[in-house]
PyMOL commands that place a pseudoatom at each C-alpha (Angstrom):
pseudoatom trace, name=CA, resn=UNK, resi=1, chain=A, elem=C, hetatm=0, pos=[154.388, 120.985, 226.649]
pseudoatom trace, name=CA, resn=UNK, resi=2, chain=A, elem=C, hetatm=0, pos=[155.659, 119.758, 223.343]
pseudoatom trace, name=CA, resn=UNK, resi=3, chain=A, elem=C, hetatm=0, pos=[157.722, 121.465, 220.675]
pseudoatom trace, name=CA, resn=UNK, resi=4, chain=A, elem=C, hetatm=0, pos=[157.907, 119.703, 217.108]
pseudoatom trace, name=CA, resn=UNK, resi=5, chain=A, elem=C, hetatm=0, pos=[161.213, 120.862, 215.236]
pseudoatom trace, name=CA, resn=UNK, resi=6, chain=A, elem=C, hetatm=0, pos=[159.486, 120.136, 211.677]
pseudoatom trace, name=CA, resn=UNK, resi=7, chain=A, elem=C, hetatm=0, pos=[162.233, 118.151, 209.566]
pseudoatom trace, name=CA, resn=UNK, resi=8, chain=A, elem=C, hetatm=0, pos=[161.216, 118.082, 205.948]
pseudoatom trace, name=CA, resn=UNK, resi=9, chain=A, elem=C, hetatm=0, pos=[164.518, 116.673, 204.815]
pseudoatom trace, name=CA, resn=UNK, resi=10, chain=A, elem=C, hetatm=0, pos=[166.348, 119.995, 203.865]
pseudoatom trace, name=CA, resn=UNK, resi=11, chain=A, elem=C, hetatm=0, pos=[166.635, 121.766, 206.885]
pseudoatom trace, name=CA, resn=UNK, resi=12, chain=A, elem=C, hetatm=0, pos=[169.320, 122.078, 209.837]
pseudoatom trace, name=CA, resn=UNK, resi=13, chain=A, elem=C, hetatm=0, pos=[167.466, 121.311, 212.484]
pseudoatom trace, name=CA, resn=UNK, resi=14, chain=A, elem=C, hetatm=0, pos=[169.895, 120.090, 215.079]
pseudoatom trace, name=CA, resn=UNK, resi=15, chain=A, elem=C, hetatm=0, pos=[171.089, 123.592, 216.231]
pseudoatom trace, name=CA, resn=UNK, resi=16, chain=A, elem=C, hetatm=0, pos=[167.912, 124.535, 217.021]
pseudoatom trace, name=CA, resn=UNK, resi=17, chain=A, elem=C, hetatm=0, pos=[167.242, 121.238, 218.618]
pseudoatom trace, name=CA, resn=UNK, resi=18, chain=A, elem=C, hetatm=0, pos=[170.503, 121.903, 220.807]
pseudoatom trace, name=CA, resn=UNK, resi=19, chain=A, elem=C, hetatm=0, pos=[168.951, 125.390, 222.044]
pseudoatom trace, name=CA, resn=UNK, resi=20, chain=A, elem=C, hetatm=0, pos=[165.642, 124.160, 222.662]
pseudoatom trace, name=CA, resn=UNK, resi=21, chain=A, elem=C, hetatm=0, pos=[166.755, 121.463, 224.925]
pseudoatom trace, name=CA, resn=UNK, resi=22, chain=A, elem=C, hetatm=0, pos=[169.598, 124.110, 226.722]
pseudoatom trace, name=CA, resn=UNK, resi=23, chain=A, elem=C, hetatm=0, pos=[166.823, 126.046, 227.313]
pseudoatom trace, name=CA, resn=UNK, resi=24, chain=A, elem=C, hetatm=0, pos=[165.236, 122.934, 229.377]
pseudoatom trace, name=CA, resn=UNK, resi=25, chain=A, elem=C, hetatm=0, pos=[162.415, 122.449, 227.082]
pseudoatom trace, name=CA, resn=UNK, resi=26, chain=A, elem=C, hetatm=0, pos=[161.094, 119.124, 225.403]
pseudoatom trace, name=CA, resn=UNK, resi=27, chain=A, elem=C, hetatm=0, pos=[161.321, 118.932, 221.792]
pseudoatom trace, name=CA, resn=UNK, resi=28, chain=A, elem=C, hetatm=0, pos=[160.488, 116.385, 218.858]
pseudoatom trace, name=CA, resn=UNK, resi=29, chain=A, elem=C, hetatm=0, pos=[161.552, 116.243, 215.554]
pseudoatom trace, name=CA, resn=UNK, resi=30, chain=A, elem=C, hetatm=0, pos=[158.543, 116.175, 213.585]
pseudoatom trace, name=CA, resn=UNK, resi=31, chain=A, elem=C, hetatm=0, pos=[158.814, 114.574, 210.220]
pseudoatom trace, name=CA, resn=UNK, resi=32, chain=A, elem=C, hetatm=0, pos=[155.124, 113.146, 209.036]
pseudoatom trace, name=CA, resn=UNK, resi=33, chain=A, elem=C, hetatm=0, pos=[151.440, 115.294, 209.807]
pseudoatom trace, name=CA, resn=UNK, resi=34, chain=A, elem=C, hetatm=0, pos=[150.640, 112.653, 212.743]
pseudoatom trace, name=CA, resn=UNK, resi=35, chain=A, elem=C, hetatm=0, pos=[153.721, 113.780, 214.786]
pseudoatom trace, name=CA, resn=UNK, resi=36, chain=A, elem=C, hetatm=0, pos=[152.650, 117.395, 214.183]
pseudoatom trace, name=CA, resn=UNK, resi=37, chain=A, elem=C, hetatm=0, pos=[149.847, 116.912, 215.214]
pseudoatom trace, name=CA, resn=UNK, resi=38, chain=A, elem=C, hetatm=0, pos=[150.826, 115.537, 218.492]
pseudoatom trace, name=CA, resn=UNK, resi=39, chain=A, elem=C, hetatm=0, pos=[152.947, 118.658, 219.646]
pseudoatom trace, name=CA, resn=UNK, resi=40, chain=A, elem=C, hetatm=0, pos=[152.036, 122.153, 220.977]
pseudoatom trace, name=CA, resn=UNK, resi=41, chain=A, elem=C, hetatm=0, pos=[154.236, 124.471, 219.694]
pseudoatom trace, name=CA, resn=UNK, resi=42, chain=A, elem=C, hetatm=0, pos=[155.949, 124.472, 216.283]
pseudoatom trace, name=CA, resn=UNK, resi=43, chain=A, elem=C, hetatm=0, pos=[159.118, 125.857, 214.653]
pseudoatom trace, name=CA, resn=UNK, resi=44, chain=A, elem=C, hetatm=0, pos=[160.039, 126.097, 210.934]
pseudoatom trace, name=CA, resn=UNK, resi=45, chain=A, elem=C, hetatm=0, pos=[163.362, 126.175, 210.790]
pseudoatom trace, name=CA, resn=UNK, resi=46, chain=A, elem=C, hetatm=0, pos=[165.012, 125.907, 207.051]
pseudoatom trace, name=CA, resn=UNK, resi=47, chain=A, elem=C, hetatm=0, pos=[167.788, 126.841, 204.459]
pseudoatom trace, name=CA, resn=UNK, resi=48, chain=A, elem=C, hetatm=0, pos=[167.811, 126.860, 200.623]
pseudoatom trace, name=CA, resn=UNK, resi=49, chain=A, elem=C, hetatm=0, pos=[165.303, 127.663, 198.221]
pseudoatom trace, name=CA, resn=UNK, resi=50, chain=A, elem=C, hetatm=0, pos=[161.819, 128.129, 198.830]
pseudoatom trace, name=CA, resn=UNK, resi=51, chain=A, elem=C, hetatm=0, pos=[160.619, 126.179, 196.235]
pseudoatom trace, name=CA, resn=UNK, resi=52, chain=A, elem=C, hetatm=0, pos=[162.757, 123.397, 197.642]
pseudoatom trace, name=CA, resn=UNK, resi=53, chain=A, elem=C, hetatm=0, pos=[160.878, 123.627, 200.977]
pseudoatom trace, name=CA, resn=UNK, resi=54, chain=A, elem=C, hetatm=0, pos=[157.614, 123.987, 199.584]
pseudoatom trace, name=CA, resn=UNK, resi=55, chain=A, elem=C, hetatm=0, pos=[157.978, 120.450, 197.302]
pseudoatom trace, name=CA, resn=UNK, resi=56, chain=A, elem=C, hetatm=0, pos=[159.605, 118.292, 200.073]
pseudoatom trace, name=CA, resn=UNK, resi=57, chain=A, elem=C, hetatm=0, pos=[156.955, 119.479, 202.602]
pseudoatom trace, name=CA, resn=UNK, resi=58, chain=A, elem=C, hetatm=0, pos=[154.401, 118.124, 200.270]
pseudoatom trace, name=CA, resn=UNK, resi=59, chain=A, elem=C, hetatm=0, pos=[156.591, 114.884, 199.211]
pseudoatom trace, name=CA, resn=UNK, resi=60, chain=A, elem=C, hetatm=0, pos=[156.398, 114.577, 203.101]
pseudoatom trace, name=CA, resn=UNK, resi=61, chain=A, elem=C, hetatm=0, pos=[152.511, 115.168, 203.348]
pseudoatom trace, name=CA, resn=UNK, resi=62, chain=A, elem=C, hetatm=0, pos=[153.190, 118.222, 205.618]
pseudoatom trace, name=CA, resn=UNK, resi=63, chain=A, elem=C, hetatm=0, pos=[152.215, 121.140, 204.065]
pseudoatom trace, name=CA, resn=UNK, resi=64, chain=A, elem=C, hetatm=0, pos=[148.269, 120.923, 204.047]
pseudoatom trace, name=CA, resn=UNK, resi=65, chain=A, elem=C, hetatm=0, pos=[148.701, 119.877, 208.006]
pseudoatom trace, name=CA, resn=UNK, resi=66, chain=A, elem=C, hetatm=0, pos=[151.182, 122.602, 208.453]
pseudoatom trace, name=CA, resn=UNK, resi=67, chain=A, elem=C, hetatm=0, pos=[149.000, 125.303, 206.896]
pseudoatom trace, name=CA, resn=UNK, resi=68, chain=A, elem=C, hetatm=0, pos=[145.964, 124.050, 208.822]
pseudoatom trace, name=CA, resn=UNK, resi=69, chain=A, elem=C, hetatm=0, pos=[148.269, 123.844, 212.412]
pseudoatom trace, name=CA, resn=UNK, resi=70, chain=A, elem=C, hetatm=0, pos=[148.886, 127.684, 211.746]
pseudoatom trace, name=CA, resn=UNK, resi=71, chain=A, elem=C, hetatm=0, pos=[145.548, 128.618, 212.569]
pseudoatom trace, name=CA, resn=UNK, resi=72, chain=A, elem=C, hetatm=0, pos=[145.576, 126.467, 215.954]
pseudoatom trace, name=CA, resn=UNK, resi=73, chain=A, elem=C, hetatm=0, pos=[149.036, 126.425, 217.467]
pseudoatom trace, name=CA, resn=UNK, resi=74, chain=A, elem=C, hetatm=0, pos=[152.069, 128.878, 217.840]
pseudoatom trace, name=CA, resn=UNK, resi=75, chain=A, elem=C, hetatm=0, pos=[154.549, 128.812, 215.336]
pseudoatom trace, name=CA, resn=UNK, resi=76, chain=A, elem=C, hetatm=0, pos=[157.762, 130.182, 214.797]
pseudoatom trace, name=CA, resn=UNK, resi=77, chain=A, elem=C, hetatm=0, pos=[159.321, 130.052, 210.957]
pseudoatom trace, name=CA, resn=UNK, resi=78, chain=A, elem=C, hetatm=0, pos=[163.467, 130.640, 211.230]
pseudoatom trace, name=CA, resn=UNK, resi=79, chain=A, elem=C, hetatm=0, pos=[164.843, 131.910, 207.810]
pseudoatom trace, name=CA, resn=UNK, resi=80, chain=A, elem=C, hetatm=0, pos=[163.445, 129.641, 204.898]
pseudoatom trace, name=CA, resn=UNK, resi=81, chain=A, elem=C, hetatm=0, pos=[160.332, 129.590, 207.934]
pseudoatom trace, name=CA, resn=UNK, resi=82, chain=A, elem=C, hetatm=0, pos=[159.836, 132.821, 207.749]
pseudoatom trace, name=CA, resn=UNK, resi=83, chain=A, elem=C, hetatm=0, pos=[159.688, 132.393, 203.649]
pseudoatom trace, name=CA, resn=UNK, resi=84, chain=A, elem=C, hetatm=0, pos=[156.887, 130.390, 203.679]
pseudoatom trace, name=CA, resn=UNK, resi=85, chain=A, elem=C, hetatm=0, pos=[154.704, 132.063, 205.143]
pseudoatom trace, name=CA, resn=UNK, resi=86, chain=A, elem=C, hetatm=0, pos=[154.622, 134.863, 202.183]
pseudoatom trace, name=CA, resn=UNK, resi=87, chain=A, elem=C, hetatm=0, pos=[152.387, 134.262, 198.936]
pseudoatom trace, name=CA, resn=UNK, resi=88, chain=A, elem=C, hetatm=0, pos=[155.608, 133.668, 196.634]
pseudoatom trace, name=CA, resn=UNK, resi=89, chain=A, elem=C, hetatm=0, pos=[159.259, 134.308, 196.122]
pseudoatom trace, name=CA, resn=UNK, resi=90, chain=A, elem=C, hetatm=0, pos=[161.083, 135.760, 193.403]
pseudoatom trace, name=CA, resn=UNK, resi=91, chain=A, elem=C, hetatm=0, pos=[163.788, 133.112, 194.071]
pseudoatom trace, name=CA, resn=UNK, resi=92, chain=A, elem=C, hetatm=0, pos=[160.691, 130.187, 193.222]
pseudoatom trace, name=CA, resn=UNK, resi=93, chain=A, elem=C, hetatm=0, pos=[158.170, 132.323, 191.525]
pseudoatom trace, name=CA, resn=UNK, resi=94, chain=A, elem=C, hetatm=0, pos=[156.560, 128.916, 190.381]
pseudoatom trace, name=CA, resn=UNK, resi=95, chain=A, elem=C, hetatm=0, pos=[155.699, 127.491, 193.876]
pseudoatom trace, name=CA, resn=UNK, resi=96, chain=A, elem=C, hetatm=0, pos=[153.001, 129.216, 196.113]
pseudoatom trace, name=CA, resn=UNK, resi=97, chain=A, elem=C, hetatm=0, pos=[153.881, 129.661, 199.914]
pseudoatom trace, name=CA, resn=UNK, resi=98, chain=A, elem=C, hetatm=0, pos=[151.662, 129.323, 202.820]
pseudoatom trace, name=CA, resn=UNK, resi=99, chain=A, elem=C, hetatm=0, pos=[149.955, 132.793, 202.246]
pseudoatom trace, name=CA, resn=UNK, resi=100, chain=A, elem=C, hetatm=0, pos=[149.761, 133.728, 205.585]
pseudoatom trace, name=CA, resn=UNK, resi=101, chain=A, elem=C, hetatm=0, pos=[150.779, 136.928, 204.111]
pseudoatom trace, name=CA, resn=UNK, resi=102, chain=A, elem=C, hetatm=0, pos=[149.902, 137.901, 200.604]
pseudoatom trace, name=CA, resn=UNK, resi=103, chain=A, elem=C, hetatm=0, pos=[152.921, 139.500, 199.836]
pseudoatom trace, name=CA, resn=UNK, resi=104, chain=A, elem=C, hetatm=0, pos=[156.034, 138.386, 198.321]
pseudoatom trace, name=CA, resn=UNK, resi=105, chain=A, elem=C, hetatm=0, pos=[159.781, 137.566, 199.204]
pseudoatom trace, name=CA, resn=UNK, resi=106, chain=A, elem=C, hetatm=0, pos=[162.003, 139.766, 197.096]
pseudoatom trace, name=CA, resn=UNK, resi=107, chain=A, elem=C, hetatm=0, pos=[165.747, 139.368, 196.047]
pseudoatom trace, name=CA, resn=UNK, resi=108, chain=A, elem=C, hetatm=0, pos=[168.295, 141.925, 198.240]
pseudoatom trace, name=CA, resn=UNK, resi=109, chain=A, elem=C, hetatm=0, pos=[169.406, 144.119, 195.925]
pseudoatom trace, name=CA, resn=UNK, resi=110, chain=A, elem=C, hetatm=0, pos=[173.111, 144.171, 195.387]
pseudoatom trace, name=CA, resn=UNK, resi=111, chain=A, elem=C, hetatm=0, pos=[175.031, 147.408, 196.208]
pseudoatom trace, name=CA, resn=UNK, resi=112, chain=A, elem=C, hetatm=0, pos=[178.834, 148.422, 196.138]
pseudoatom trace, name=CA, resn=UNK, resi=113, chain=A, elem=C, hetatm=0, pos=[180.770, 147.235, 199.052]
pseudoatom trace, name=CA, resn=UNK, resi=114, chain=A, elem=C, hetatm=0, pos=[177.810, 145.380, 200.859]
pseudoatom trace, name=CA, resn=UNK, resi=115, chain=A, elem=C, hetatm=0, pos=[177.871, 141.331, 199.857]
pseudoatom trace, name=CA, resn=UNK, resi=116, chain=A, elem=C, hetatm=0, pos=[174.563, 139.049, 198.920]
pseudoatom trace, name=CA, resn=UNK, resi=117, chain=A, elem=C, hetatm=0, pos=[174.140, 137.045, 200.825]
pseudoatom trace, name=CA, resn=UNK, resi=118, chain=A, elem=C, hetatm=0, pos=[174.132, 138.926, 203.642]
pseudoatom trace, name=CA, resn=UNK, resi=119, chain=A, elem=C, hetatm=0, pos=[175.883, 137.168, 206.115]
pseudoatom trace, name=CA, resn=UNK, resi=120, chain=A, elem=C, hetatm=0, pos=[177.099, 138.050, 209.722]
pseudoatom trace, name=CA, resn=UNK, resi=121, chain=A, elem=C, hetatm=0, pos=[175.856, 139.916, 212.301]
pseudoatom trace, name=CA, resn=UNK, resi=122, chain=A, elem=C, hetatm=0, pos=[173.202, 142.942, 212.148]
pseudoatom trace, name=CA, resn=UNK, resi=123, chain=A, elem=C, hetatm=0, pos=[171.250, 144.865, 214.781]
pseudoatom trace, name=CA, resn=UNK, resi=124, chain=A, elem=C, hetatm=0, pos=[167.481, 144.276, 214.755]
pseudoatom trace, name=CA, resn=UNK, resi=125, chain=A, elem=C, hetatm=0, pos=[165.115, 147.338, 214.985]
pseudoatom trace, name=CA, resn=UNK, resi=126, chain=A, elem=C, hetatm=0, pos=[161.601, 145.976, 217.296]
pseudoatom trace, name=CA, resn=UNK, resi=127, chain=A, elem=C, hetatm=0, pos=[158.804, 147.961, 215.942]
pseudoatom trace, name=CA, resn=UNK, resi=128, chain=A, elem=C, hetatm=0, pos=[156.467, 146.682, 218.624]
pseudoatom trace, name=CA, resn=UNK, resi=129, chain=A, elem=C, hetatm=0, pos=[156.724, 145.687, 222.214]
pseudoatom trace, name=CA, resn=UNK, resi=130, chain=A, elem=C, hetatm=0, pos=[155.510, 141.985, 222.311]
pseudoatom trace, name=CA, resn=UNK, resi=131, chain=A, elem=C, hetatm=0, pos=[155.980, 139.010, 225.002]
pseudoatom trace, name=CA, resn=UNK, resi=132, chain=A, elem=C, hetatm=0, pos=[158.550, 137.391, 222.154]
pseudoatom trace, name=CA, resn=UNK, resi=133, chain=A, elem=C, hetatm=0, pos=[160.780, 141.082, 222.584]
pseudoatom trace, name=CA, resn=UNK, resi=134, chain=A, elem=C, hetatm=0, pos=[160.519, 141.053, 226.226]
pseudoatom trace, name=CA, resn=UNK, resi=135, chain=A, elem=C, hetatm=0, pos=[164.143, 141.334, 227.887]
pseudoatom trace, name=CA, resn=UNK, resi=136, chain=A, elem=C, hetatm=0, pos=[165.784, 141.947, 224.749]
pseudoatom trace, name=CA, resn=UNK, resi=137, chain=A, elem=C, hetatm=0, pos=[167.501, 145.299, 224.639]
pseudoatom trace, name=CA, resn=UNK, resi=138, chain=A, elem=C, hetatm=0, pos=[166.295, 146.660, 221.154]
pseudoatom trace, name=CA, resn=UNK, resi=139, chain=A, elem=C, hetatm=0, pos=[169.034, 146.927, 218.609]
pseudoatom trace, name=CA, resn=UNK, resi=140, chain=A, elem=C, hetatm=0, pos=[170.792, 143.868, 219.525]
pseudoatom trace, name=CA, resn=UNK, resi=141, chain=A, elem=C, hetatm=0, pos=[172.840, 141.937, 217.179]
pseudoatom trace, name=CA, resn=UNK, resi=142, chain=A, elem=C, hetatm=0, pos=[171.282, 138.546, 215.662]
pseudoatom trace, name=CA, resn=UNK, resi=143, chain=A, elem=C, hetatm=0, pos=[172.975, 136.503, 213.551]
pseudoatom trace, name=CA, resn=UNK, resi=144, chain=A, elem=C, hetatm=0, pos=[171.801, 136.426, 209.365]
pseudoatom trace, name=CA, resn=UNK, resi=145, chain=A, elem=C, hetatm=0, pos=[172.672, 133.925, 206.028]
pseudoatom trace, name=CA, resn=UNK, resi=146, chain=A, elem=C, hetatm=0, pos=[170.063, 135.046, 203.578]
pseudoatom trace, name=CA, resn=UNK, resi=147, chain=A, elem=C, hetatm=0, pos=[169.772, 136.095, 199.916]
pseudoatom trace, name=CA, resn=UNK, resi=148, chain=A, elem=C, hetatm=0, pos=[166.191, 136.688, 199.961]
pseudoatom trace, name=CA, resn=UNK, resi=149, chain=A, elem=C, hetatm=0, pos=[163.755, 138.676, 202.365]
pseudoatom trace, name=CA, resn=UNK, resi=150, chain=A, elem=C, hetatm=0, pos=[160.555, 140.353, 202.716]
pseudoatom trace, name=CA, resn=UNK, resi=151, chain=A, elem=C, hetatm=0, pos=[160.671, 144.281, 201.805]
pseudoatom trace, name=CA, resn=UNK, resi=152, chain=A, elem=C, hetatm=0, pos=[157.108, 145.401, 201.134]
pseudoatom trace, name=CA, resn=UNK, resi=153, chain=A, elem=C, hetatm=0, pos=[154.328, 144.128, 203.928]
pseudoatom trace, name=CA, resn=UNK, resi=154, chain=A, elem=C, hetatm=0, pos=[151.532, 145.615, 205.885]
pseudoatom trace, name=CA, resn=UNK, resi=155, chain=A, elem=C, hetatm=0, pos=[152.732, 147.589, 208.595]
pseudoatom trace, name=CA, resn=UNK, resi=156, chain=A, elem=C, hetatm=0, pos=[150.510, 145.795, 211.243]
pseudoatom trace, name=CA, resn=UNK, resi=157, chain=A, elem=C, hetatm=0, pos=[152.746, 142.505, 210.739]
pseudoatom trace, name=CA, resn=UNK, resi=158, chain=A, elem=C, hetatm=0, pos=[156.028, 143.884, 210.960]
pseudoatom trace, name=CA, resn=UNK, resi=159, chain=A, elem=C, hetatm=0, pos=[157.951, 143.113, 213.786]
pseudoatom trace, name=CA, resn=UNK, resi=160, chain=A, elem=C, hetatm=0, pos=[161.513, 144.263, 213.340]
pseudoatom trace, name=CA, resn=UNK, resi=161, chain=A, elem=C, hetatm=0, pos=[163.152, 145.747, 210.853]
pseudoatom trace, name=CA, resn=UNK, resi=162, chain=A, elem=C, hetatm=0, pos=[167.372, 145.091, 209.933]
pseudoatom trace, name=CA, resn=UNK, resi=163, chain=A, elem=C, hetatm=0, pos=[169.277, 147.391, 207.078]
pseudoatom trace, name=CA, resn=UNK, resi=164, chain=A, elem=C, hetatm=0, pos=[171.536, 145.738, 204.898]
pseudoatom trace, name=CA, resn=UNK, resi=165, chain=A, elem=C, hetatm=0, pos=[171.722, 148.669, 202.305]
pseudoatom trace, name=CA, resn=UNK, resi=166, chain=A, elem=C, hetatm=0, pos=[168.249, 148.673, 202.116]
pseudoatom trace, name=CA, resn=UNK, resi=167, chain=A, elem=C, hetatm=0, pos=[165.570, 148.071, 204.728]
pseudoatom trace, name=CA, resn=UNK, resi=168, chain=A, elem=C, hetatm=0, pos=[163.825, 144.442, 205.223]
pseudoatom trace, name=CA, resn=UNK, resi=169, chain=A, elem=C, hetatm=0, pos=[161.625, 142.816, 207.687]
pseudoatom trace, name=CA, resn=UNK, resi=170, chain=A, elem=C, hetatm=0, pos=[163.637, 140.618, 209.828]
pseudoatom trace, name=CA, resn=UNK, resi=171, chain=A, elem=C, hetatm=0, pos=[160.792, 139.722, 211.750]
pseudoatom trace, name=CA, resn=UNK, resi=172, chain=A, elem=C, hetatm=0, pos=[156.955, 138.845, 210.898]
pseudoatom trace, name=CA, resn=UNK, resi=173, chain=A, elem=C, hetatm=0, pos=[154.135, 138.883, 213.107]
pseudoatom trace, name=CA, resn=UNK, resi=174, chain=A, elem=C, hetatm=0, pos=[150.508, 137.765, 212.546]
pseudoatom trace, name=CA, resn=UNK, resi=175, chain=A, elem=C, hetatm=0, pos=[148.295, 136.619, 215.625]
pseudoatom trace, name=CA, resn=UNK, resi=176, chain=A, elem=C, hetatm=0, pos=[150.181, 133.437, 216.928]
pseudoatom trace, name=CA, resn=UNK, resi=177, chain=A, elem=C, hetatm=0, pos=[152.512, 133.189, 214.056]
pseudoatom trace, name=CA, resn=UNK, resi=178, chain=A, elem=C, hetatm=0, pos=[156.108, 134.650, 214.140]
pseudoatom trace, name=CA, resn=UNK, resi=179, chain=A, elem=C, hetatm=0, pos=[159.110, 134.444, 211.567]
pseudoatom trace, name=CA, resn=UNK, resi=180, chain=A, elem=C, hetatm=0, pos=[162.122, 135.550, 212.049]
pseudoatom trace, name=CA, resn=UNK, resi=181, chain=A, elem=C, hetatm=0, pos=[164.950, 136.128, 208.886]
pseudoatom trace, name=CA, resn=UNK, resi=182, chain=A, elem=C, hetatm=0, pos=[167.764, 135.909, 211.561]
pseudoatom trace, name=CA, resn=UNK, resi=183, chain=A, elem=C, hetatm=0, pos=[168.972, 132.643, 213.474]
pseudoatom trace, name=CA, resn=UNK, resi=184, chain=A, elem=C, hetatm=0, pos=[167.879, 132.602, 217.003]
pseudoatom trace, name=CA, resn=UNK, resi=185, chain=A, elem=C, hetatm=0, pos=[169.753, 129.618, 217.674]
pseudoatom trace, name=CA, resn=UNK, resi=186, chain=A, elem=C, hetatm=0, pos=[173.007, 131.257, 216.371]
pseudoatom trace, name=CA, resn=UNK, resi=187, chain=A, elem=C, hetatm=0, pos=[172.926, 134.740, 218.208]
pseudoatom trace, name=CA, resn=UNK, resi=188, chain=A, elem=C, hetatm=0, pos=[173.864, 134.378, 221.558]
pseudoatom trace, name=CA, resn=UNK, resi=189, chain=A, elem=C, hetatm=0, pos=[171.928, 135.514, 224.552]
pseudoatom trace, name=CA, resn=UNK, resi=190, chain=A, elem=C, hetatm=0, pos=[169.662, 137.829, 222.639]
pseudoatom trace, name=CA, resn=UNK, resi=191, chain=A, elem=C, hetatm=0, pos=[168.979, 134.674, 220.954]
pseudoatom trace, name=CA, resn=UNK, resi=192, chain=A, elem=C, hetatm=0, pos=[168.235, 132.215, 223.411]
pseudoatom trace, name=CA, resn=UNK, resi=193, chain=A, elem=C, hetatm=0, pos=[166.252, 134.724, 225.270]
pseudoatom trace, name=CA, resn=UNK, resi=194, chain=A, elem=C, hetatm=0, pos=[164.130, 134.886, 222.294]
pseudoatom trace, name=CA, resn=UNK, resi=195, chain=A, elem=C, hetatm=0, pos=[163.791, 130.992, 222.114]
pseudoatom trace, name=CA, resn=UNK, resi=196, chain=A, elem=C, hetatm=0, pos=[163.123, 130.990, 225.627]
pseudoatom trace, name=CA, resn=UNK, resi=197, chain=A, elem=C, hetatm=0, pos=[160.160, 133.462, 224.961]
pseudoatom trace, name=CA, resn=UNK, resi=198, chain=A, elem=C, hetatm=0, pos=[158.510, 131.550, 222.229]
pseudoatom trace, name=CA, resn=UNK, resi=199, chain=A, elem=C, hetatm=0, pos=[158.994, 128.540, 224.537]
pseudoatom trace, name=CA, resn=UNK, resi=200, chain=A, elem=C, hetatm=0, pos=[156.912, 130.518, 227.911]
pseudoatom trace, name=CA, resn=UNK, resi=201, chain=A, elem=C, hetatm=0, pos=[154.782, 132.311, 225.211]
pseudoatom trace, name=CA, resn=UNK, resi=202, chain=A, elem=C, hetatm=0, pos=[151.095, 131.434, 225.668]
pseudoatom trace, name=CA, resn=UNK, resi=203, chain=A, elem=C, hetatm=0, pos=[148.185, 132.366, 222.694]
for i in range(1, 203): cmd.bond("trace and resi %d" % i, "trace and resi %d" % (i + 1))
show_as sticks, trace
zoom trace
């Protein structure tokens, strides 16, 4: 088994690379729609704007073959991946996102005392018991750099929740798609063990 790391120019993919390989799996960066085809198992990982990701995933000919590899293989969207998925962003409200859910990715609102972006360390609240959660004590700390996140989304798709003076999704979940606001590859044990999960995970 296969994973393709998809590199669309913009993302840091080499920490995640680094995990996936601890973790004694093979990986591949994936940077053109042949390679992703070629793989079993896909992650998203990504920083900066949406907007950004959207137009160098179609400079790079991936987004059409990444939207049609949803509906075949697992995927797992990290941060900007998780982003995608949704309809549209306030931060890009010109560029349309994968639509695997129809809602939108809203701006954190900006309170007194709590700092955007939120960066650091927050617990994670599982709202369902899934072979991606299994082993990880709920509540554990993951490790977040975001601006942007999704607030409003149908209940069936949320996977975790994460309060950062207001309540966000910091995990997605849609048939044999997950995305997850946090960084995995950044948050320890809890972290890996999730890796290794999406790694052993079978649709």
């Amino acid at each position: 088994m296969q994973i393709g790391i998809v590199d669309y120019g913009a993302s840091n993919i080499f920490s995640v690379l680094r995990a996936i390989s601890f973790l004694g799996a093979e990986a591949k960066i994936v940077t053109n729609p042949e390679e992703l085809k070629s793989i079993d198992k896909i992650i998203l990982p990504g920083q900066g704007s949406m907007g950004s990701c959207i137009n160098n995933l179609k400079k790079n000919d991936l987004f059409e073959s990444l939207k049609k590899s949803l509906s075949e293989k697992p995927y797992l969207g990290i941060c900007l991946g998780l982003q995608v998925l949704f309809s549209l962003s306030e931060e890009s409200p010109k560029d349309k996102g994968l639509n695997i859910f129809p809602e939108k990715v809203e701006r954190l609102t900006k309170k007194r005392n709590l700092k955007i972006p939120h960066m650091g360390w927050n617990q994670v609240e599982f709202k369902k018991d899934h072979f991606i959660n299994n082993d990880i004590p709920n509540s554990s700390n993951f490790y977040f750099v975001h601006s942007f996140a999704s607030k409003k989304l149908n209940e069936k798709n949320v996977f975790s929740q994460t309060e950062h003076g207001e309540i966000f999704n910091s995990a997605v979940l849609h048939e044999n798609i997950i995305g997850v606001q946090f960084h995995p590859e950044k948050s320890g044990d809890p972290g890996l063990k999730f890796l290794k999960n999406f790694i052993d995970w079978k649709i």
